[in-house]
C-alpha positions in Angstrom: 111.7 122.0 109.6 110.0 120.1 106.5 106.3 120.1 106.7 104.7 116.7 107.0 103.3 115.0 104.3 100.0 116.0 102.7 98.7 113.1 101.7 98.6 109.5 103.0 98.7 106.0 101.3 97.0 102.4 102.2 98.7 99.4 101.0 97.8 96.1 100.9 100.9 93.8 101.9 99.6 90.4 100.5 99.9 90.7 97.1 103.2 90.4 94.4 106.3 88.4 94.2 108.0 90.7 96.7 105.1 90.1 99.7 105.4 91.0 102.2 109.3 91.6 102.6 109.6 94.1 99.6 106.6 95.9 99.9 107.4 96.9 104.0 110.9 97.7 102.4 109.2 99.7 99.5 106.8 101.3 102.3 109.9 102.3 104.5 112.0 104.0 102.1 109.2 106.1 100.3 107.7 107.6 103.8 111.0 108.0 105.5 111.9 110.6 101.9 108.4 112.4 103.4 106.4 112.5 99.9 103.8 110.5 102.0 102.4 108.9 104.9 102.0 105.3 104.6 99.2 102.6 106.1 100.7 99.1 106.1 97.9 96.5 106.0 99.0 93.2 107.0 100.5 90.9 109.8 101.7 93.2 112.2 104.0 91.4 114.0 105.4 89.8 111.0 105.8 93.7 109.5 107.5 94.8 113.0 110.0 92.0 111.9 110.7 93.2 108.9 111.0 97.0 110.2 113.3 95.9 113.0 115.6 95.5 110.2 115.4 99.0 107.6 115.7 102.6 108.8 111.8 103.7 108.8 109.9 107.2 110.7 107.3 105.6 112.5 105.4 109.4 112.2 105.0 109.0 108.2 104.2 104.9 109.0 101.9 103.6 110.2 101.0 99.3 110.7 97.0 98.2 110.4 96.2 94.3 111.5 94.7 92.2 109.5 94.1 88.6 110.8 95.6 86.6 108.5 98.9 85.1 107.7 101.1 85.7 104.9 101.7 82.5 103.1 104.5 80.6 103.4 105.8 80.4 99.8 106.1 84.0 98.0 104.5 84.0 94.9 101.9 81.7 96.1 99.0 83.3 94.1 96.1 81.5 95.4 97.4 81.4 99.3 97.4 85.1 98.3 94.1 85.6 96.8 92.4 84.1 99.9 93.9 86.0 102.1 93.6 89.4 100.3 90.4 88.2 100.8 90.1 89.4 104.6 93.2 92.2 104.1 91.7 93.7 101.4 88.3 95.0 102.7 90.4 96.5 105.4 92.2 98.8 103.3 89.2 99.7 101.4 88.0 100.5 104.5 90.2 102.9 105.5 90.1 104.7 102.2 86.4 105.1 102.4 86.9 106.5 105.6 88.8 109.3 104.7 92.0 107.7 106.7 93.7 106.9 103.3 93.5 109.0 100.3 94.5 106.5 97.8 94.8 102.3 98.0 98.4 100.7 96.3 97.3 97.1 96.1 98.6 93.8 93.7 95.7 91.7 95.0 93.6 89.8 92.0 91.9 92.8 90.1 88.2 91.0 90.6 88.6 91.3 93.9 89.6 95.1 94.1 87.2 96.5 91.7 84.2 94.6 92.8 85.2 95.9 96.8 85.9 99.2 95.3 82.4 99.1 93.9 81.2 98.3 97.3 83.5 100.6 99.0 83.6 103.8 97.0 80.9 106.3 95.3 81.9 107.1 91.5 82.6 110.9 90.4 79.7 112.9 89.6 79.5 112.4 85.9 81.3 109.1 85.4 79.1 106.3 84.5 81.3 103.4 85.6 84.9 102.8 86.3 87.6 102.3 84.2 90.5 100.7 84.5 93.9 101.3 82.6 96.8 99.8 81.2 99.8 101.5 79.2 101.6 100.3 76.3 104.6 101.2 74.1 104.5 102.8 70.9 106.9 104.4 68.4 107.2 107.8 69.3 104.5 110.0 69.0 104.0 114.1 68.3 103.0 114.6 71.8 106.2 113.9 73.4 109.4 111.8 74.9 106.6 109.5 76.8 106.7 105.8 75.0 103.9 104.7 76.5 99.9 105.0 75.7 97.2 104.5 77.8 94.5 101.8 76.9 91.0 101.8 78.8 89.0 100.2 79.7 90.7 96.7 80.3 88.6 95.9 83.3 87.1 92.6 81.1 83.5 94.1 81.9 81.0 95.4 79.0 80.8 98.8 78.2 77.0 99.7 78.9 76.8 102.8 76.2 78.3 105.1 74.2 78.9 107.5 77.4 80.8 105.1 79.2 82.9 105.3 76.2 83.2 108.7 76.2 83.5 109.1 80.2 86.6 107.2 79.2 88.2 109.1 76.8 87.6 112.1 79.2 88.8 111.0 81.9 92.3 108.7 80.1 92.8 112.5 78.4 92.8 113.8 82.0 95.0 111.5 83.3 97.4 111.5 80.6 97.6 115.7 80.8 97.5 115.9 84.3 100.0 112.7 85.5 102.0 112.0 82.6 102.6 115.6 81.4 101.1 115.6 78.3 99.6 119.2 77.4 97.1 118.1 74.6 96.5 114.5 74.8 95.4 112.8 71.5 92.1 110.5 72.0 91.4 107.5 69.8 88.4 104.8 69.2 89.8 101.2 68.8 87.7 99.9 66.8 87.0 97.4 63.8 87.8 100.3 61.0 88.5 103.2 60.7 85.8 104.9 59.5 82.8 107.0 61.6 80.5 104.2 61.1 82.5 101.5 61.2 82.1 99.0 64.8 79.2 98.2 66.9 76.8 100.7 67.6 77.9 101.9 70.5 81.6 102.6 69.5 79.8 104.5 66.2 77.7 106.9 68.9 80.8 107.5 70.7 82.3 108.4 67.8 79.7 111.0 66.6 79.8 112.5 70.6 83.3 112.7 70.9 83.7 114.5 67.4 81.5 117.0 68.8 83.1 117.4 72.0 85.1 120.5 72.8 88.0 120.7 74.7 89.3 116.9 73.3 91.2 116.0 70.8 89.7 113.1 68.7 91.4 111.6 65.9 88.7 109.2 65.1 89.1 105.2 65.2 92.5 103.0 65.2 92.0 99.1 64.3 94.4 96.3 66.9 97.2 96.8 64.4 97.5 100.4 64.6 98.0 100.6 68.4 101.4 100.4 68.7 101.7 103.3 65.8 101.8 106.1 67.9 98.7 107.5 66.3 97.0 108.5 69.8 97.9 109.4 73.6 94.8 107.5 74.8 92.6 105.1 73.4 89.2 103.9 74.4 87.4 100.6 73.9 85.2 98.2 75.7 86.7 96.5 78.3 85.8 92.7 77.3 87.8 94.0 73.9 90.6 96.2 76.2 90.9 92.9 78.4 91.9 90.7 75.5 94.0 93.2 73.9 96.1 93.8 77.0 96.4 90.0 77.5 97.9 89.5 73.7 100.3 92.6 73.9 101.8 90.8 77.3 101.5 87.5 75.8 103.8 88.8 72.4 106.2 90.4 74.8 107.0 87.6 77.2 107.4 85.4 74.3 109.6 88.1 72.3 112.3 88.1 75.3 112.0 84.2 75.4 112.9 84.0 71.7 115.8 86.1 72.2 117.0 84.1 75.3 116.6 80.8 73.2 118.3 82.4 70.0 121.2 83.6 72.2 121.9 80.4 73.4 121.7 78.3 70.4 122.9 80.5 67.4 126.2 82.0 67.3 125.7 84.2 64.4 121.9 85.1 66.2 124.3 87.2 68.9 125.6 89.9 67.6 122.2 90.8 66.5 120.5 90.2 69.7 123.3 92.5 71.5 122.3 95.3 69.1 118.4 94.9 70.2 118.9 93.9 73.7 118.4 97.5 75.2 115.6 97.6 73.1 113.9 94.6 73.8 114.8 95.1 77.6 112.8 98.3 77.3 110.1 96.6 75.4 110.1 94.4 78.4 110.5 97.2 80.8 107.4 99.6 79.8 105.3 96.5 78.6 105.4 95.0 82.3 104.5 97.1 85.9 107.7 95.3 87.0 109.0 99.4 86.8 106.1 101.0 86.1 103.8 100.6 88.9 100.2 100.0 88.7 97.2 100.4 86.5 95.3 103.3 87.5 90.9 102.8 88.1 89.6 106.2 87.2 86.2 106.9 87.9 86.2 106.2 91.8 85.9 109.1 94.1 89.4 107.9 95.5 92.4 106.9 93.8 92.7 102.9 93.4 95.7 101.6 91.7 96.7 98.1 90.9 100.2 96.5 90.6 101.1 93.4 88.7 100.7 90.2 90.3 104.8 90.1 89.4 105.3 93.1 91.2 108.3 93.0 93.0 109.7 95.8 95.7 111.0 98.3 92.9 107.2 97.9 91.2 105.8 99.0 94.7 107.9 101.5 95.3 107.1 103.5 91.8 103.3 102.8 92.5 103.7 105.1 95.6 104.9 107.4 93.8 102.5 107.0 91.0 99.7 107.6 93.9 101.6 110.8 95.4 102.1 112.2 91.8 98.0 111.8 91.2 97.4 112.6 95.1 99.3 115.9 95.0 98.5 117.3 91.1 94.6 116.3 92.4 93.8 114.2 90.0 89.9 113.3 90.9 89.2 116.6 91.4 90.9 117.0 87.6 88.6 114.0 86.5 85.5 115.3 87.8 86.1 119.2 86.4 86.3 117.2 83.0 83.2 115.1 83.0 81.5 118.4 84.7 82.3 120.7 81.6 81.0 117.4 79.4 77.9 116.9 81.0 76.4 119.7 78.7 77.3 117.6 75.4 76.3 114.0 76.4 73.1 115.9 77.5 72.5 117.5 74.1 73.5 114.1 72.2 76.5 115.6 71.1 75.6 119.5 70.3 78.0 122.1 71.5 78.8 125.4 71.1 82.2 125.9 70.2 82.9 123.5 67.6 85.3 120.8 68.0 88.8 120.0 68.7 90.7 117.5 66.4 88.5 115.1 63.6 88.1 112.1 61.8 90.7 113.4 59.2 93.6 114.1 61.7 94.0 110.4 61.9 93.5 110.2 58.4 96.6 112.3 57.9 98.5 110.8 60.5 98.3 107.1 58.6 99.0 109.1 55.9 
C-alpha cells in the first residue's frame, strides 16, 4: 500500500488564464499521482462542478471557501486581482498555520509578497526576501540546464550589501539543491566589470562575496553579458532585476511576433524561420512560466511561488511539482544551513578562514 503524501500544497484558484477550470484540473491530476496533498482555495461549489467532471482522491484533495466569485471572463486580470484580494489571505493563512507547507499562487506579485510579509517570518539570517526569475543562456560549464536564475526581481530596493549577498547564498542554494547543479557559479550584475565598478553597495558585495567560502564568485557581469552563460546565478537589486526581467520578456514576445509576421509575408523569410522555429519555440518556452512554473520567493520560512499571470493548466501543474521537488529535497531548511555557515563572514566584514572559492579572474577567463 503506497504511503501518503508527505507534504501538502495551497493553491490559490483565482489567478492565470486557465482559472479556475485548469488549475482544479491541474490540482486533480498531480494529487491523484500522490506526490502531494493539495488545498484548493476558491468557490467551492463552483470547484465541486469542475471535479464532478475529472477522476480526483478526495484523501490527497482537499476544497477551502473563499467568499467570492470567480469572474465571469477568464483572463479578466483586474476582476482577478480584487478577488485574490479576499482568496488570497486565506491561503496565506493556512500556510502560516502549518496546514500547507508551501502556497502555488498567479495572483499579482504585490499582492503576495506584501501578504507574505504579513503572513510569514523570514529565515534566521536572511535580511529580506527575494524573489526569482530564470532566463536562457548559451550553455554553460555547469550543465544541460539552459536556464539562469536572476534575483532579486521583486522591483523593491536592495537595503545593503548583505541583502546582496543573502541573495547569492540563498539563488546558489536553490540552484544546487532544486535544479541539480553541484557547484553553482554566482555573479554580480553590475555596471562593469571590475571590483569597484557600480554603486556602493554592489562594490561591498563584491569585496564580501570574494571572501566568502563555500561560493563560487566570478565577480561582476554587465546587461549584455547575461545571456552568456558566464554564471548559474546572478544577483542584483531588485528595482535593476525588475527592469531587466521586463526587457528580456519584452525582446522575446516581440522575437516570436517578428517571425510570425516574416512567415507570413516573405516567402524566401520561410525556409529560414523553419530552421529556427524549434529554437525560437524554446526561446519562448524557457523565457515564459507558460512550462516552467513559477518564480520561486526565497527567504520566507515557507515556500511561496508565483506563476505567470499567463499561466495556463500545464504552468500550474509544473509549479506543483516545482513546490513538491523544493518541499521534499527541504529546501528552507537548505537556505537557512547556508545563511547560518555565512553569518560568521558578514559578521567579520568579509574575513574568513579558509580562503575563498572562485575570484574576480575566473570571469575574467571565462570572457576570455
Amino acid at each position: 500500500m503506497p504511503l501518503p503524501p508527505r507534504h501538502t500544497i495551497v493553491l490559490d484558484t483565482y489567478g492565470g488564464l486557465a482559472a479556475p477550470v485548469g488549475i482544479v484540473q491541474a490540482a486533480a491530476r498531480i494529487a491523484r499521482s500522490g506526490i502531494v496533498r493539495v488545498v484548493l482555495v476558491g468557490d467551492v461549489p463552483a470547484m465541486h462542478d469542475q471535479l464532478s467532471l475529472l477522476p480526483y482522491d478526495p484523501m490527497t484533495l482537499r476544497l477551502v471557501s473563499a467568499p467570492v466569485g470567480y469572474p465571469r471572463r477568464p483572463g479578466d486580470t483586474l476582476a482577478q486581482a480584487e478577488a485574490a484580494r479576499v482568496a488570497l489571505p486565506i491561503a496565506m493563512a493556512l500556510l502560516r498555520d502549518g496546514e500547507a507547507d508551501a502556497l502555488v499562487t498567479a495572483s499579482p506579485p504585490e499582492l503576495v509578497h506584501q501578504l507574505a510579509e504579513e503572513h510569514l517570518p523570514l529565515l534566521p539570517g536572511a535580511s529580506a526576501m527575494a524573489v526569482a526569475a530564470v532566463f536562457p543562456t548559451v550553455a554553460r560549464g555547469s550543465g544541460d540546464d539552459p536556464l539562469a536564475l536572476l534575483l532579486d526581481v521583486s522591483g523593491r530596493r536592495a537595503r545593503s550589501a548583505e541583502d546582496l549577498v543573502a541573495y547569492a547564498i540563498m539563488g546558489c542554494t536553490y540552484a544546487r539543491v532544486v535544479t541539480g547543479v553541484a557547484e553553482p557559479t554566482v555573479a554580480l550584475l553590475s555596471t562593469g566589470v571590475g571590483a569597484g565598478d557600480g554603486p556602493p553597495e554592489v562594490v561591498a558585495a563584491h569585496a564580501l562575496l570574494r571572501e566568502l567560502a563555500g561560493l563560487r564568485f566570478v565577480g561582476n557581469v554587465r546587461a549584455i553579458d547575461l545571456s552568456r552563460g558566464y554564471a548559474d546565478v546572478v544577483v542584483t537589486d531588485g528595482l535593476v532585476g525588475h527592469t531587466v526581467r521586463g526587457l528580456l520578456e519584452g525582446l522575446t514576445t516581440m522575437t516570436v511576433e517578428a517571425a510570425r509576421y516574416a512567415w507570413k509575408t516573405k516567402v524566401t523569410w520561410r525556409l529560414g524561420l523553419r530552421l529556427l522555429s524549434q529554437g525560437v519555440g524554446m526561446l519562448r518556452q524557457v523565457s515564459e512560466f507558460r512550462e516552467y512554473g513559477g518564480a520561486p520567493t526565497l527567504g520566507l520560512s515557507k515556500l511561496v511561488l508565483v506563476a505567470s499571470p499567463d499561466s495556463q493548466a500545464l504552468a500550474f501543474e509544473n509549479a506543483l511539482k516545482l513546490a513538491a521537488r523544493c518541499l521534499s529535497r527541504d529546501l528552507q531548511g537548505e537556505m537557512a544551513r547556508a545563511l547560518r555557515e555565512a553569518a560568521p563572514t558578514l559578521a567579520a566584514g568579509g574575513t574568513v578562514v579558509g580562503g575563498t572559492v572562485g575570484s574576480q579572474g575566473d570571469a575574467e577567463v571565462a570572457r576570455g
